[in-house]
mmCIF file as Biopython writes it, N, C-alpha, C and O atoms, coordinates in Angstrom:
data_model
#
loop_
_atom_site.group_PDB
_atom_site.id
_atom_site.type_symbol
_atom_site.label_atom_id
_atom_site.label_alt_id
_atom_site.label_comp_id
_atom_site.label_asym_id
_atom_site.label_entity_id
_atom_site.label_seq_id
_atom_site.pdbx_PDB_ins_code
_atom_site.Cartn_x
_atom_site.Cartn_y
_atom_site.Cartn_z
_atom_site.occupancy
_atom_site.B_iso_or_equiv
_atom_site.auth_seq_id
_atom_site.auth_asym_id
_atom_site.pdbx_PDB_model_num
ATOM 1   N N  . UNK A ? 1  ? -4.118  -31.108 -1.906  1.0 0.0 1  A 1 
ATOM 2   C CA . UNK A ? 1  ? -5.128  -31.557 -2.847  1.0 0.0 1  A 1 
ATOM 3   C C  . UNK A ? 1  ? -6.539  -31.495 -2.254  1.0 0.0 1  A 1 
ATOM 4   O O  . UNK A ? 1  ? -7.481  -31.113 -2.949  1.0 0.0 1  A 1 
ATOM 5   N N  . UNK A ? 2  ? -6.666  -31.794 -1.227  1.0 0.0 2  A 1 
ATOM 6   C CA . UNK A ? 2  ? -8.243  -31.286 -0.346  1.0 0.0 2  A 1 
ATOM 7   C C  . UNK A ? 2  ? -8.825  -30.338 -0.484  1.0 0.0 2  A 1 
ATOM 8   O O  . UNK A ? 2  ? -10.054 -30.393 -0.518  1.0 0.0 2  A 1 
ATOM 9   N N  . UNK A ? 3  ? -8.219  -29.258 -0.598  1.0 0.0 3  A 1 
ATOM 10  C CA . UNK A ? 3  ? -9.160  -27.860 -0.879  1.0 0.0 3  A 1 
ATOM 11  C C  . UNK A ? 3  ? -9.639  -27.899 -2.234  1.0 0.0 3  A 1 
ATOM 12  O O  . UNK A ? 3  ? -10.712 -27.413 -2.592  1.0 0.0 3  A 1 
ATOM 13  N N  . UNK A ? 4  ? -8.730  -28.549 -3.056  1.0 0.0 4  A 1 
ATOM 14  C CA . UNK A ? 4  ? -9.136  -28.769 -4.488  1.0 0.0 4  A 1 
ATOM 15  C C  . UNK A ? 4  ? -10.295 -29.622 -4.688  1.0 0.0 4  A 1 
ATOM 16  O O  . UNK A ? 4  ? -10.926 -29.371 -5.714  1.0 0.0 4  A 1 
ATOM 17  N N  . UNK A ? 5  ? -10.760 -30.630 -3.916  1.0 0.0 5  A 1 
ATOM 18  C CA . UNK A ? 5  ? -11.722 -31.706 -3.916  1.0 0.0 5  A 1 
ATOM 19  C C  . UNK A ? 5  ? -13.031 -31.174 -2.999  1.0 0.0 5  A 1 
ATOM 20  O O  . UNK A ? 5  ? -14.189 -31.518 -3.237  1.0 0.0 5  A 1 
ATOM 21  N N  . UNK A ? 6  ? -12.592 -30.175 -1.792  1.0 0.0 6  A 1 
ATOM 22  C CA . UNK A ? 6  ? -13.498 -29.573 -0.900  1.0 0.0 6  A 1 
ATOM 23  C C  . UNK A ? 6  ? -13.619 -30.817 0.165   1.0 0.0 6  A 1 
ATOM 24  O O  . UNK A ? 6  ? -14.684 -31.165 0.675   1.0 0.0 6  A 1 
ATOM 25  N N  . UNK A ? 7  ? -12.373 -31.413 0.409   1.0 0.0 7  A 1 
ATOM 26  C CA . UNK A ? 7  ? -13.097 -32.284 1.354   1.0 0.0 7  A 1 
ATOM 27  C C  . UNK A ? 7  ? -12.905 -31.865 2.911   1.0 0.0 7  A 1 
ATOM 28  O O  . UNK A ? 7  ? -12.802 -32.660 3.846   1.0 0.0 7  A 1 
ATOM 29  N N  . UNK A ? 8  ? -12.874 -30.274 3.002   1.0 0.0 8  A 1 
ATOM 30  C CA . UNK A ? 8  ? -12.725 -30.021 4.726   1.0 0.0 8  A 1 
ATOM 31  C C  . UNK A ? 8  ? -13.896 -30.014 4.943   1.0 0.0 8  A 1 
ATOM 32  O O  . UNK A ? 8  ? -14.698 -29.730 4.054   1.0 0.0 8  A 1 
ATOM 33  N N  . UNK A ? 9  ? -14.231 -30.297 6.056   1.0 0.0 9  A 1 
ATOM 34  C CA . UNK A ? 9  ? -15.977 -30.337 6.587   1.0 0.0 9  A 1 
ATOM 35  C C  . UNK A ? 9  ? -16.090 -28.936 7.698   1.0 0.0 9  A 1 
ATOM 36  O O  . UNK A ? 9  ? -15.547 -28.799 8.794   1.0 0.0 9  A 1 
ATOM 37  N N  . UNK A ? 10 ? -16.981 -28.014 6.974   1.0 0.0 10 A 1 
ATOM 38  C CA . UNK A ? 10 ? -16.838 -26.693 7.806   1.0 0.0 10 A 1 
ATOM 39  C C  . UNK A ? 10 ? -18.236 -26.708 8.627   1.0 0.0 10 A 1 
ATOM 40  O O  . UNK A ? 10 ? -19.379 -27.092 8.382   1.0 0.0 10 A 1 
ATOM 41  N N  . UNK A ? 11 ? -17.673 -26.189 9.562   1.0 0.0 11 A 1 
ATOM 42  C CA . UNK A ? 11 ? -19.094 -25.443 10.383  1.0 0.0 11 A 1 
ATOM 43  C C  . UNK A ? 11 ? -19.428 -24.345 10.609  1.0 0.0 11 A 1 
ATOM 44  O O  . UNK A ? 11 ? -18.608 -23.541 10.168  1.0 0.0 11 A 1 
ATOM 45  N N  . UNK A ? 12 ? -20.538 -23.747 11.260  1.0 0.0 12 A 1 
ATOM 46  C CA . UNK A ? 12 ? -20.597 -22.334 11.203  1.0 0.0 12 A 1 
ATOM 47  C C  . UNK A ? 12 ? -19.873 -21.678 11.287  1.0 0.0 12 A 1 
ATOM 48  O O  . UNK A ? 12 ? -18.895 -21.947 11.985  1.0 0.0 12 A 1 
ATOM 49  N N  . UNK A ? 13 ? -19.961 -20.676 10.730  1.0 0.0 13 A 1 
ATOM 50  C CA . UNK A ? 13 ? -18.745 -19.197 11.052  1.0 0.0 13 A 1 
ATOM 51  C C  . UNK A ? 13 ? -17.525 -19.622 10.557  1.0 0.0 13 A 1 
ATOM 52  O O  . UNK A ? 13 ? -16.484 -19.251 11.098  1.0 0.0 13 A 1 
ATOM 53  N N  . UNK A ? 14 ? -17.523 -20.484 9.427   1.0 0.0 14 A 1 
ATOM 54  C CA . UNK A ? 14 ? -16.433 -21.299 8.421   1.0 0.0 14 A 1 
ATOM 55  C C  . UNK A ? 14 ? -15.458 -21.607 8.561   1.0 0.0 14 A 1 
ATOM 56  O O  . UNK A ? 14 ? -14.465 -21.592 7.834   1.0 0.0 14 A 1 
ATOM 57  N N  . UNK A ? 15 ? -15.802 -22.207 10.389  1.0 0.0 15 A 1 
ATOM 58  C CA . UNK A ? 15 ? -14.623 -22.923 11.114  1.0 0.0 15 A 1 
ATOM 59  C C  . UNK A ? 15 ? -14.237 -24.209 10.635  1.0 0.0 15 A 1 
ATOM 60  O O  . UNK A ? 15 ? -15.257 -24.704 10.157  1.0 0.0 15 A 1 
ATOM 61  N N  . UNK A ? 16 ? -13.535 -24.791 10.551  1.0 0.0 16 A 1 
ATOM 62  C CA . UNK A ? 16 ? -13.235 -26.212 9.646   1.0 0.0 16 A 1 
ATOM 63  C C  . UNK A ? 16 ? -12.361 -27.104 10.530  1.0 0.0 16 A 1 
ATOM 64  O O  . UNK A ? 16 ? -11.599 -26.792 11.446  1.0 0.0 16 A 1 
ATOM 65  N N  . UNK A ? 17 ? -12.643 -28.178 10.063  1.0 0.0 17 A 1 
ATOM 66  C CA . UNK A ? 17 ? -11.777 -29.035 11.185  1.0 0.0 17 A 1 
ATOM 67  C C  . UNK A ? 17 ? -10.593 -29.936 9.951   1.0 0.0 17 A 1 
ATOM 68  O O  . UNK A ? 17 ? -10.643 -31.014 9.360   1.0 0.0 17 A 1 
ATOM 69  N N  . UNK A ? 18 ? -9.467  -28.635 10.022  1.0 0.0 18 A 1 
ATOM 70  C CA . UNK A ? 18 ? -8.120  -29.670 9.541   1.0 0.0 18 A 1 
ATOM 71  C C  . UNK A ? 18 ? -7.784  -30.830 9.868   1.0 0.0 18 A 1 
ATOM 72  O O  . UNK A ? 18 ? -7.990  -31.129 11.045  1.0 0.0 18 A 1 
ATOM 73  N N  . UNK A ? 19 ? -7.167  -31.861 8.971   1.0 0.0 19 A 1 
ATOM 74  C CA . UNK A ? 19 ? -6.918  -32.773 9.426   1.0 0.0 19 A 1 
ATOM 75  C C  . UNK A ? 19 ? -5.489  -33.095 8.749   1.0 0.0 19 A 1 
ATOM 76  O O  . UNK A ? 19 ? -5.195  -32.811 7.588   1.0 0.0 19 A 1 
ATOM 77  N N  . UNK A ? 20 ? -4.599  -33.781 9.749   1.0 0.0 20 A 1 
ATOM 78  C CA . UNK A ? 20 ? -2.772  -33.849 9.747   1.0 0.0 20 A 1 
ATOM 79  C C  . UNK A ? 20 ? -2.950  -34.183 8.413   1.0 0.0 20 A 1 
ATOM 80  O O  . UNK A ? 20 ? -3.359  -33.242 7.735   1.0 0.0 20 A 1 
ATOM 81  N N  . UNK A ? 21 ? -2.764  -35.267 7.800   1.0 0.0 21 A 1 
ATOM 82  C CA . UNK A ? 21 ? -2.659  -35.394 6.713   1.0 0.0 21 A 1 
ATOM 83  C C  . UNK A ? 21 ? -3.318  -34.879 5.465   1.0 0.0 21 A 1 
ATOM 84  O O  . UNK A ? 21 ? -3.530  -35.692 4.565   1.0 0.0 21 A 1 
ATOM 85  N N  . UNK A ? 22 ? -3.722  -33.423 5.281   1.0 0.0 22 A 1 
ATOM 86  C CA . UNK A ? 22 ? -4.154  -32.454 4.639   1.0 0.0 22 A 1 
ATOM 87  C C  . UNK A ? 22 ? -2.979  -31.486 4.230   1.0 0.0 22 A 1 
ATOM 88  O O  . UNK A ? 22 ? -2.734  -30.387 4.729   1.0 0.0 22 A 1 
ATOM 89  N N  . UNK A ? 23 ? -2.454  -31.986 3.438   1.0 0.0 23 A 1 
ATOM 90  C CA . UNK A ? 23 ? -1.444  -30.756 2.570   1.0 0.0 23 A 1 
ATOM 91  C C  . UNK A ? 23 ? -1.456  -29.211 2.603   1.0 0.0 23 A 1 
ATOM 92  O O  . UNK A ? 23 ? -0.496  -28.448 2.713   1.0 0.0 23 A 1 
ATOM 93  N N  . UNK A ? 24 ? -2.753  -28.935 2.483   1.0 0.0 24 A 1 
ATOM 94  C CA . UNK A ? 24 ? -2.868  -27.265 2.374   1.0 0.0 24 A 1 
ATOM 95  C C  . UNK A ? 24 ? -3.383  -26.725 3.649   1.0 0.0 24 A 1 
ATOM 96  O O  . UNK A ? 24 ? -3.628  -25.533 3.834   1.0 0.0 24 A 1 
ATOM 97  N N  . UNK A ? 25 ? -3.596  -28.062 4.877   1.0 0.0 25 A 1 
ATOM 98  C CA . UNK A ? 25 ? -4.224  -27.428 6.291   1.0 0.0 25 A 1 
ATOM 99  C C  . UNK A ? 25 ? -3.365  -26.025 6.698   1.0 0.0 25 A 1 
ATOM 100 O O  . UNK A ? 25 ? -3.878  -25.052 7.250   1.0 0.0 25 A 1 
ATOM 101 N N  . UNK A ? 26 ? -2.183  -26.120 6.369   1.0 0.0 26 A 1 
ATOM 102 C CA . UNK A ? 26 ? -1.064  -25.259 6.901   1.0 0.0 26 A 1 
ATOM 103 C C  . UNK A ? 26 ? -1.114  -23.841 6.150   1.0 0.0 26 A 1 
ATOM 104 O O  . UNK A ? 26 ? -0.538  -22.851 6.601   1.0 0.0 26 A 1 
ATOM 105 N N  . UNK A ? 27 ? -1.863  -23.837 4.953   1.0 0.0 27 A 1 
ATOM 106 C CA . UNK A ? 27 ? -2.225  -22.736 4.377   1.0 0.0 27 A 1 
ATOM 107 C C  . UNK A ? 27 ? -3.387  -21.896 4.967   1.0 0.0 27 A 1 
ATOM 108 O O  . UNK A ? 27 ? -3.677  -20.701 5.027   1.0 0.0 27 A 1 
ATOM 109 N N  . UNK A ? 28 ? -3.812  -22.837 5.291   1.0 0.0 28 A 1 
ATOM 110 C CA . UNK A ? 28 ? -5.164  -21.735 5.653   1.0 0.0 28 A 1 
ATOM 111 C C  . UNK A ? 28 ? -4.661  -20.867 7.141   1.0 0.0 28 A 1 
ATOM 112 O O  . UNK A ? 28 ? -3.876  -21.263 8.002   1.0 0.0 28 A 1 
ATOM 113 N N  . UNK A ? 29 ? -5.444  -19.523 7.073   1.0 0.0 29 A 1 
ATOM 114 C CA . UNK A ? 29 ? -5.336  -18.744 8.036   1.0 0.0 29 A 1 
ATOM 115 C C  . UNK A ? 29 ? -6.632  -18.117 8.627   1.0 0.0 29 A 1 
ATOM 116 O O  . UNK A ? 29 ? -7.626  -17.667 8.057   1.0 0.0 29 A 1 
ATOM 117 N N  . UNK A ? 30 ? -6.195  -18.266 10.446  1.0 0.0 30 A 1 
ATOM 118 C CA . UNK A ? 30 ? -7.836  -17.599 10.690  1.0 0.0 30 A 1 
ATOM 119 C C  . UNK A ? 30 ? -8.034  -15.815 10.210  1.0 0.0 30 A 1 
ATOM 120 O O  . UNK A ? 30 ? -7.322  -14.818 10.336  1.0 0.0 30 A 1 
ATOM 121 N N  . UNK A ? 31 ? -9.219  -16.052 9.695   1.0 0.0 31 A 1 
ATOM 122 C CA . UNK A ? 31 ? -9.649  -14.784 9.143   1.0 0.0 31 A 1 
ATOM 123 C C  . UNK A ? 31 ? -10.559 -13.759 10.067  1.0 0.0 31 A 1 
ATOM 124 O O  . UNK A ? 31 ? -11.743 -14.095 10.113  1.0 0.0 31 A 1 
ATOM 125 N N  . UNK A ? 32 ? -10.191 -12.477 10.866  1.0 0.0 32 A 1 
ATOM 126 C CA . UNK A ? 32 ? -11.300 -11.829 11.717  1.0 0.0 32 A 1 
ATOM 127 C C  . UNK A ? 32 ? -12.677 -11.773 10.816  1.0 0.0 32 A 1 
ATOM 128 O O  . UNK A ? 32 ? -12.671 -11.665 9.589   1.0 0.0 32 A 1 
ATOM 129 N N  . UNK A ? 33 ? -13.905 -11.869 11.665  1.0 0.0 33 A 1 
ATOM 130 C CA . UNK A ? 33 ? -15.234 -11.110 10.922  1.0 0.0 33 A 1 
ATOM 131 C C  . UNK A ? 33 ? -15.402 -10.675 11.466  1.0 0.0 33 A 1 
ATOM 132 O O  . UNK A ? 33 ? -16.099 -11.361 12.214  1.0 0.0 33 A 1 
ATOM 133 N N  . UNK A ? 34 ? -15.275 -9.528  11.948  1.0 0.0 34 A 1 
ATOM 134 C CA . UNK A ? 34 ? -15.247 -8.332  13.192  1.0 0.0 34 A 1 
ATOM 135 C C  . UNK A ? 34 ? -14.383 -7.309  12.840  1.0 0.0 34 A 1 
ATOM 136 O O  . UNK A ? 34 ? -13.162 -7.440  12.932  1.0 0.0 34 A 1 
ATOM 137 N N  . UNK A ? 35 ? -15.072 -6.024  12.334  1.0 0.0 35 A 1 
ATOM 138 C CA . UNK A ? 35 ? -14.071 -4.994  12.373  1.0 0.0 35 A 1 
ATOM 139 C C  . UNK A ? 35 ? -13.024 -4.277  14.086  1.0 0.0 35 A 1 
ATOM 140 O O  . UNK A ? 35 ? -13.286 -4.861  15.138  1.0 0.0 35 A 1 
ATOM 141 N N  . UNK A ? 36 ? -12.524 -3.718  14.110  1.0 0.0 36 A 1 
ATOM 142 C CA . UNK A ? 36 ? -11.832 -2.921  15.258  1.0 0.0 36 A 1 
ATOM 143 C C  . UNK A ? 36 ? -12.841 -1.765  15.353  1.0 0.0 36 A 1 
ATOM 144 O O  . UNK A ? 36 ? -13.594 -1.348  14.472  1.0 0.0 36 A 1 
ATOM 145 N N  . UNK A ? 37 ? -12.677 -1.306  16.726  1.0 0.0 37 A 1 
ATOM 146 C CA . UNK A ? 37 ? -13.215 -0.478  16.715  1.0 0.0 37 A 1 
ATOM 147 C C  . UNK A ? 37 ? -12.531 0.755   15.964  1.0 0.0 37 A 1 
ATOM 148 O O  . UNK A ? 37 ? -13.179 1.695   15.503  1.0 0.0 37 A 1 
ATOM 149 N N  . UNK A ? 38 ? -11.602 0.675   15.921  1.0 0.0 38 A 1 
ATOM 150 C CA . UNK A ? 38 ? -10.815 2.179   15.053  1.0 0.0 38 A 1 
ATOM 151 C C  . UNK A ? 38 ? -11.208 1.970   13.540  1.0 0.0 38 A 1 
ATOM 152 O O  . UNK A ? 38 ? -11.169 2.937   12.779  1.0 0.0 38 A 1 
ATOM 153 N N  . UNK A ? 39 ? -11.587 0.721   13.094  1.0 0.0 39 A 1 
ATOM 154 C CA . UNK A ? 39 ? -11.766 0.577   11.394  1.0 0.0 39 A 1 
ATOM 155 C C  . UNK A ? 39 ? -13.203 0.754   11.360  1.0 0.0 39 A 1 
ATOM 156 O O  . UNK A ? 39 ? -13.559 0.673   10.184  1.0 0.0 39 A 1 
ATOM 157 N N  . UNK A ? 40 ? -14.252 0.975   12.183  1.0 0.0 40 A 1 
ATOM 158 C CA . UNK A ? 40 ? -15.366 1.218   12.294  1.0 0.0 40 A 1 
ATOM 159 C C  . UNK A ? 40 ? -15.353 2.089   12.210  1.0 0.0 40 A 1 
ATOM 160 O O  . UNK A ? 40 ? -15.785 2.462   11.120  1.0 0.0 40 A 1 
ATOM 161 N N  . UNK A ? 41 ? -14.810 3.420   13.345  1.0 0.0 41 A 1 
ATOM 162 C CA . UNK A ? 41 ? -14.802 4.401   12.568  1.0 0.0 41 A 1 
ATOM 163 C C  . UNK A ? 41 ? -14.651 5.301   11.280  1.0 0.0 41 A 1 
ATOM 164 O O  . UNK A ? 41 ? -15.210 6.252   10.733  1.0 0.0 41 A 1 
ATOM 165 N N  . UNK A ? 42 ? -13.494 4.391   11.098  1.0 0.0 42 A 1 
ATOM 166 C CA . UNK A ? 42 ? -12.725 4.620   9.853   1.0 0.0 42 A 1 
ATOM 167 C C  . UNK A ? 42 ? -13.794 4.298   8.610   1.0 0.0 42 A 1 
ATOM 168 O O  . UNK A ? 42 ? -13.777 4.940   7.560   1.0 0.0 42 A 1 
ATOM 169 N N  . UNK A ? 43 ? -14.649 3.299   8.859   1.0 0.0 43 A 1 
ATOM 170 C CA . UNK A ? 43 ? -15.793 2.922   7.977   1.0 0.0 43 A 1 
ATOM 171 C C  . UNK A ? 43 ? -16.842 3.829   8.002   1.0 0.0 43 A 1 
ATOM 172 O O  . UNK A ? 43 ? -17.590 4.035   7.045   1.0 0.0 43 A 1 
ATOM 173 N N  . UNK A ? 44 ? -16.919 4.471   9.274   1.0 0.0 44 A 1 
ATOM 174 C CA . UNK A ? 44 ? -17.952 5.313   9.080   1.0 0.0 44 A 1 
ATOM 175 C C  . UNK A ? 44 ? -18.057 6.540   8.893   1.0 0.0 44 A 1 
ATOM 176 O O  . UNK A ? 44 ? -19.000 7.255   8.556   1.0 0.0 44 A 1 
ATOM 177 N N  . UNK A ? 45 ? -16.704 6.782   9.212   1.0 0.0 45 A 1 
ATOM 178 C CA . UNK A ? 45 ? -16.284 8.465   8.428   1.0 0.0 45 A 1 
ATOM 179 C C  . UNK A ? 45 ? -16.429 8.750   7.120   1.0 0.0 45 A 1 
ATOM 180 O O  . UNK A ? 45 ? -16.844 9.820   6.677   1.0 0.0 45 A 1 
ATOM 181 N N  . UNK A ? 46 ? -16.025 7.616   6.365   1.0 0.0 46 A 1 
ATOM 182 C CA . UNK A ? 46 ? -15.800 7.695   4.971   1.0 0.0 46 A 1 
ATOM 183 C C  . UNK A ? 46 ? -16.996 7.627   4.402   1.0 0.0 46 A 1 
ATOM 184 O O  . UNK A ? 46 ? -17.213 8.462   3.524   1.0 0.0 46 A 1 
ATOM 185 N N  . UNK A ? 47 ? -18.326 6.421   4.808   1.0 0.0 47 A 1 
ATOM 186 C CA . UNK A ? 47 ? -19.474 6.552   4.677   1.0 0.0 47 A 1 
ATOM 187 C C  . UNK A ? 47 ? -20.455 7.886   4.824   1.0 0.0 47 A 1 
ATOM 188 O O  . UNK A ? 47 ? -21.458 8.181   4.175   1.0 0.0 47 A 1 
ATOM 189 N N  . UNK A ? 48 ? -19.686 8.701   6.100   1.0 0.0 48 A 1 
ATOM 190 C CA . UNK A ? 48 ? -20.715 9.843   6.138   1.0 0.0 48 A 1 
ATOM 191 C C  . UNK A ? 48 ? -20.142 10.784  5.281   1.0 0.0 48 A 1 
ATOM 192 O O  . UNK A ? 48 ? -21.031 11.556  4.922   1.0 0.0 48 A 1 
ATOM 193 N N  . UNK A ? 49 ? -18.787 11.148  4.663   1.0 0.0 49 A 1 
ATOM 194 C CA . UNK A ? 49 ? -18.382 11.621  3.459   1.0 0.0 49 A 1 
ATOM 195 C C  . UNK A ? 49 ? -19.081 11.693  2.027   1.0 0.0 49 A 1 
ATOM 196 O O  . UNK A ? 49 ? -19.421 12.464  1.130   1.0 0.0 49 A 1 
ATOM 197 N N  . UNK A ? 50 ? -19.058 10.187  2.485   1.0 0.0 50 A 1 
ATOM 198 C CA . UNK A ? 50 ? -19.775 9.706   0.938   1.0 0.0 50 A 1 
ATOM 199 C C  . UNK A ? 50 ? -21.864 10.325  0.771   1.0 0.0 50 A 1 
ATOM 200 O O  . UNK A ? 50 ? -22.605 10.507  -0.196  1.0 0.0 50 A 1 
ATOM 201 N N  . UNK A ? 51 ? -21.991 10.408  1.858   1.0 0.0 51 A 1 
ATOM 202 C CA . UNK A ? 51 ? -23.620 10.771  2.156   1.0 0.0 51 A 1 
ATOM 203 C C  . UNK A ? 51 ? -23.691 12.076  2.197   1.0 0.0 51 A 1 
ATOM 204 O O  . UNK A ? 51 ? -24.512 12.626  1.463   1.0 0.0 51 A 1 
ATOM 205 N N  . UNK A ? 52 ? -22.604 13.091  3.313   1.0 0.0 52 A 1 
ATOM 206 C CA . UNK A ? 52 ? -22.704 14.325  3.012   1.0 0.0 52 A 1 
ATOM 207 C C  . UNK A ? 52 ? -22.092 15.089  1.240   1.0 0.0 52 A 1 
ATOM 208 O O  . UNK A ? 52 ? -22.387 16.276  1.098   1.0 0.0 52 A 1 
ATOM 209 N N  . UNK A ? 53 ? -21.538 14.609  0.387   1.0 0.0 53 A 1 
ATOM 210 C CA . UNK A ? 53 ? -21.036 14.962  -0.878  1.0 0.0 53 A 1 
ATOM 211 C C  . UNK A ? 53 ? -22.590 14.459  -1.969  1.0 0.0 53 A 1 
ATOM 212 O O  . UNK A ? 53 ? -22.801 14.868  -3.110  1.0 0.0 53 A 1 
ATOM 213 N N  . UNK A ? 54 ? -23.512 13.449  -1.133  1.0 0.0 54 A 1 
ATOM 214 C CA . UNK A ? 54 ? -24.925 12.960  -2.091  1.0 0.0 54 A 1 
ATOM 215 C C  . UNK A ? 54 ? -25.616 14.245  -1.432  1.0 0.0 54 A 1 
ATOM 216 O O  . UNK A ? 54 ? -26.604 14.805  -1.909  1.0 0.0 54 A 1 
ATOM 217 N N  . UNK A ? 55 ? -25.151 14.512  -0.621  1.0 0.0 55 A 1 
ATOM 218 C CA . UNK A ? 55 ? -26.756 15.736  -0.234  1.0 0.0 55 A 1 
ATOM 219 C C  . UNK A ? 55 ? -26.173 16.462  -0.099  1.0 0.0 55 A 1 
ATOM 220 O O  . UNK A ? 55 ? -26.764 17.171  0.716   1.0 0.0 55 A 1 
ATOM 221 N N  . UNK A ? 56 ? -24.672 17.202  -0.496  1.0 0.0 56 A 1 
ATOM 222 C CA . UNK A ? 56 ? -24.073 18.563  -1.877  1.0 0.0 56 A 1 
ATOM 223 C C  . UNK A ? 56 ? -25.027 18.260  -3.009  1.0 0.0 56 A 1 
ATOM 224 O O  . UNK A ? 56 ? -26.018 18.948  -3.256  1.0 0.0 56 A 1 
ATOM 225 N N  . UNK A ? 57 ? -24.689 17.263  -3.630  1.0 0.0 57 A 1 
ATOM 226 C CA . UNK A ? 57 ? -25.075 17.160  -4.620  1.0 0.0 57 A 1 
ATOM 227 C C  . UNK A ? 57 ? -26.747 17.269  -5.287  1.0 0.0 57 A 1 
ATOM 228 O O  . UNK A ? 57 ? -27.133 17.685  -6.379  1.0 0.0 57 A 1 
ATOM 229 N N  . UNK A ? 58 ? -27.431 16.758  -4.223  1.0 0.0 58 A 1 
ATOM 230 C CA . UNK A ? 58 ? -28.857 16.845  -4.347  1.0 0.0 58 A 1 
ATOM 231 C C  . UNK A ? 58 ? -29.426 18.383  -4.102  1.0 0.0 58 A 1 
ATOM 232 O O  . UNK A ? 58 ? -30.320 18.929  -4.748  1.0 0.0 58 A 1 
ATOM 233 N N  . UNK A ? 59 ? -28.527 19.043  -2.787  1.0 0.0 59 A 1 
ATOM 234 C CA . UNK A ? 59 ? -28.806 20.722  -3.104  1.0 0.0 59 A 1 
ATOM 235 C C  . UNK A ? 59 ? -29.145 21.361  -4.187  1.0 0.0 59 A 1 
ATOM 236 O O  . UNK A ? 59 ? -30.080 22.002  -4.668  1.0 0.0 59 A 1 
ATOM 237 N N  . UNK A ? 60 ? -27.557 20.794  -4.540  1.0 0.0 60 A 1 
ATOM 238 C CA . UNK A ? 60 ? -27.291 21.641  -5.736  1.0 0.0 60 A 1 
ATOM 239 C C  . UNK A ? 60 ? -28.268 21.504  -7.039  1.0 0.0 60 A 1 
ATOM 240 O O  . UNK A ? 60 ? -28.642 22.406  -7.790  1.0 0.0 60 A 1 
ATOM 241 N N  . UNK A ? 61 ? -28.623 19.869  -7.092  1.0 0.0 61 A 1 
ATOM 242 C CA . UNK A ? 61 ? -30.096 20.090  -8.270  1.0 0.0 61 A 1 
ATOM 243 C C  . UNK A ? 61 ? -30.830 20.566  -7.900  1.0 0.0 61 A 1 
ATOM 244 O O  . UNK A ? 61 ? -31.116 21.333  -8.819  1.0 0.0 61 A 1 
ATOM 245 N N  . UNK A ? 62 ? -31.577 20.779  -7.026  1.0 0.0 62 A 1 
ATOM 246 C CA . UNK A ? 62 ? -32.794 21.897  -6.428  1.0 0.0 62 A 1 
ATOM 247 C C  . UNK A ? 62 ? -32.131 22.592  -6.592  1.0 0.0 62 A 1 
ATOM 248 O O  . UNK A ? 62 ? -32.059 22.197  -7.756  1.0 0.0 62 A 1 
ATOM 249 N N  . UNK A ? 63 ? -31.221 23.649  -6.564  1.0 0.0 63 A 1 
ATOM 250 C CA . UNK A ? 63 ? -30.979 24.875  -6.982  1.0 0.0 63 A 1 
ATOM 251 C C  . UNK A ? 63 ? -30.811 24.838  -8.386  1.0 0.0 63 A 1 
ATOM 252 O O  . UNK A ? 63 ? -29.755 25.123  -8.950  1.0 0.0 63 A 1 
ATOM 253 N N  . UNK A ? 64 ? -31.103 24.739  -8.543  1.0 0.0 64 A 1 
ATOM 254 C CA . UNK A ? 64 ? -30.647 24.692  -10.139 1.0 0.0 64 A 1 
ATOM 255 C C  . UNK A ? 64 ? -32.156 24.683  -11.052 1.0 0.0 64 A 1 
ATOM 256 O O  . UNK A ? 64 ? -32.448 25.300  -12.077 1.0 0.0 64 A 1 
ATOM 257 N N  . UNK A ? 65 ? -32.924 23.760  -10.260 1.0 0.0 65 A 1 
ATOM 258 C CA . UNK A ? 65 ? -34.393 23.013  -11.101 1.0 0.0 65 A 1 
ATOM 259 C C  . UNK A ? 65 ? -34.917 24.664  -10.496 1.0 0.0 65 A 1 
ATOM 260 O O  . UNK A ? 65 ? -35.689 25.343  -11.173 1.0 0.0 65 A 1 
ATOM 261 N N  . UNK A ? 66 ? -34.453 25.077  -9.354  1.0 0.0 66 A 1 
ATOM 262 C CA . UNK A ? 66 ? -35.453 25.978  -8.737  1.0 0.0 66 A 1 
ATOM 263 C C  . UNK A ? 66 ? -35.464 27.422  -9.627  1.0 0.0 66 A 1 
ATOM 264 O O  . UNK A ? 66 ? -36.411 28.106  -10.013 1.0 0.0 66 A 1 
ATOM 265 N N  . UNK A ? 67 ? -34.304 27.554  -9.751  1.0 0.0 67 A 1 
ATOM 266 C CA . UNK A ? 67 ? -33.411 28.572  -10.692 1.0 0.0 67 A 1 
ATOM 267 C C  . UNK A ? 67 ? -34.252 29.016  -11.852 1.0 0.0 67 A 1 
ATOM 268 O O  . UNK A ? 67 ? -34.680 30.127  -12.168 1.0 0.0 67 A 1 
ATOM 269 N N  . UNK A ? 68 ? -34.407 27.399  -12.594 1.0 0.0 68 A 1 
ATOM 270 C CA . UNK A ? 68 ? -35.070 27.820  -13.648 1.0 0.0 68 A 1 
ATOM 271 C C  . UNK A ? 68 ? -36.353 28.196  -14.144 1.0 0.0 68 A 1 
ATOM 272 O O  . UNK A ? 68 ? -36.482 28.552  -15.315 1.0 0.0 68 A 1 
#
């Protein structure tokens, strides 16, 4: 019922201090905020995908505007 009321008291970086008699303490799980370094990449491959297919695309209207 605590999470429902909000009565965990969090601190930065939305560390919280459970307390035993808290029903749903046992639910919660620590969450990373830090990618891996392999999902960084993985983030940034896909990002430079996504940037090289915008500047296909922007070519291709200059060719086109130029065309005409």
């Amino acid at each position: 019922m605590c999470c429902q009321n909000n009565t965990h008291q969090t601190h930065a970086y939305g560390h919280g201090h459970s307390n035993s008699s808290c029903e749903c303490a046992k639910k919660h799980q620590f969450v990373r905020r830090f990618q891996t370094r392999d999902e960084q990449i993985t983030h940034l491959n896909t990002y430079l995908s996504e940037l090289q297919a915008e500047v296909n695309a922007v070519n291709e209207q200059i060719t086109q505007l130029q065309a005409d």
